[in-house]
Structure formats: C-alpha cells, structure tokens
C-alpha positions in Angstrom: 110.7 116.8 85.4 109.0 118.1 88.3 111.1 120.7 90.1 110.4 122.6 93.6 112.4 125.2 95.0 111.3 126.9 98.3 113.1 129.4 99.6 113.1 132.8 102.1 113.8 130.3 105.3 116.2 132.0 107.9 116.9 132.5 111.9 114.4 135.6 113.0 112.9 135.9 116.3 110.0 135.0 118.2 107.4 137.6 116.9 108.7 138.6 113.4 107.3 137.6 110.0 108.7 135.6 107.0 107.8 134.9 103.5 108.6 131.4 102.1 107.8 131.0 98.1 108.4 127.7 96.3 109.0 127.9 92.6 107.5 125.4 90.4 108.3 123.8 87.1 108.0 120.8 84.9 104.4 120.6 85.7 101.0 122.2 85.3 101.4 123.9 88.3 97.7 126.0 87.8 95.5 122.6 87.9 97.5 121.4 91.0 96.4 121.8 94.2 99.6 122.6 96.6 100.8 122.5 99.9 103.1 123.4 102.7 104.6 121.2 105.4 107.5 121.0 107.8 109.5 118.7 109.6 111.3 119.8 113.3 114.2 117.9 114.6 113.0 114.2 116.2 109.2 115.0 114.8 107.4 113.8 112.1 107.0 116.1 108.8 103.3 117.5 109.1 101.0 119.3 107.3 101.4 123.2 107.3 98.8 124.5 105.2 96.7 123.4 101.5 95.7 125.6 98.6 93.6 124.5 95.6 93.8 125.5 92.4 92.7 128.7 92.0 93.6 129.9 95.8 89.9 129.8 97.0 90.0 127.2 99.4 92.4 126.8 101.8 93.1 124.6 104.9 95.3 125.1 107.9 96.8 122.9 111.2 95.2 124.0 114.3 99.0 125.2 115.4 99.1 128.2 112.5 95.7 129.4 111.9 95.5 132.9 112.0 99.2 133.3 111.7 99.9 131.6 108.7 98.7 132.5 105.2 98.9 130.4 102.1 98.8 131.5 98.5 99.8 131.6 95.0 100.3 133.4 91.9 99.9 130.8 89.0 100.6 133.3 86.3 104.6 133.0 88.2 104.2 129.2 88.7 105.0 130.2 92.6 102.9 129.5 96.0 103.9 131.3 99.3 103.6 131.0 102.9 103.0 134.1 104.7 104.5 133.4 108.4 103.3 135.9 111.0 104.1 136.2 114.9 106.7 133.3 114.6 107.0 130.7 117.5 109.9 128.8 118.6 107.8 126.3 117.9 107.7 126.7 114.4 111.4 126.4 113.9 111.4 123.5 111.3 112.7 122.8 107.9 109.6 123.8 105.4 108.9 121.7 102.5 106.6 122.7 99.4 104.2 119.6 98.0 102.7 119.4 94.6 102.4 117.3 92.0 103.4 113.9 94.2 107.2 115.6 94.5 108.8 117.1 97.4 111.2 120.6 97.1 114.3 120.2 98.9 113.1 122.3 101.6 114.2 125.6 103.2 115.2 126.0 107.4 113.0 128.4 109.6 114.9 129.1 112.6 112.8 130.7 115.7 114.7 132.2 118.6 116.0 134.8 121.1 
C-alpha cells in the first residue's frame, strides 16, 4: 500500500534552515506529481509547495516563495523541502501528499 514518511521536523529558530524528506513506497512514485503542506494549531492544513514529475515545474504559497525549495530524487523514491530563513510563522506540523494518501506528518517548531 501506499506509504509516506516525512521526517527532519524539529524546534530551530527564527532564521535557521531545515530539510524535510518524505520517503515513498507502495506506489509509482516517478509518475506522481507530489506535494507539501502544513497544518498550525487552530488553522486549516494548506498548501506548502507542488512538484511534478520530473521536478521541472513547481508551485509555491505566496507565504514561502523564495524561502522554500521543493524537490525530488525519484531514483530514492524521496521528495524534500528545503526550508530557509524560518518564521515563527511557519511552525506547523508538515505533511507530504502523493498518490491521494497523506504521511503521518513531521512538527516544525519556530522560536526564540
């Protein structure tokens, strides 16, 4: 079955960087297009970032253009979320998309 496993999530502060990956499985995770989203506490989940297939295009929320960069290897069945000058405001928990399933998601904690 499909399987998603983010991980790399921790508690940095405001200004640092962090990788997030999600591993996938159970799926033909090369012909998928992929995504990233999060949910913070009382909000809505929202869309983080898009990939296609093949990583050419790409889409990003107004709030992490610039900062944010999404990618993926598909030889290692593995996206990432490269997560520059951190915010507060982007403490959430991160979820990875694909395939109609959700990974289990992996918390980002921003603060001082």
């Amino acid at each position: 079955q499909v399987q998603l496993v983010e991980s790399g999530g921790g508690l940095v502060q405001p200004g640092v960087s962090l990788r997030l990956s999600c591993a996938a499985s159970g799926f033909a995770f090369s012909s998928s297009g992929m995504s990233w989203y999060r949910q913070a506490p009382g909000k809505e989940r929202e869309l983080v970032a898009v990939i296609n297939t093949f990583g050419h295009s790409t889409y990003y929320a107004d709030s992490v253009r610039g900062r944010f960069t999404i990618s993926r290897d598909n030889a290692k069945n593995t996206m990432y979320l490269q997560m520059n000058s951190l915010k507060p405001e982007d403490t959430a928990v991160y979820y990875c998309r694909g395939e109609n399933s959700w990974g289990q998601g992996t918390q980002v904690t921003v603060s001082s």
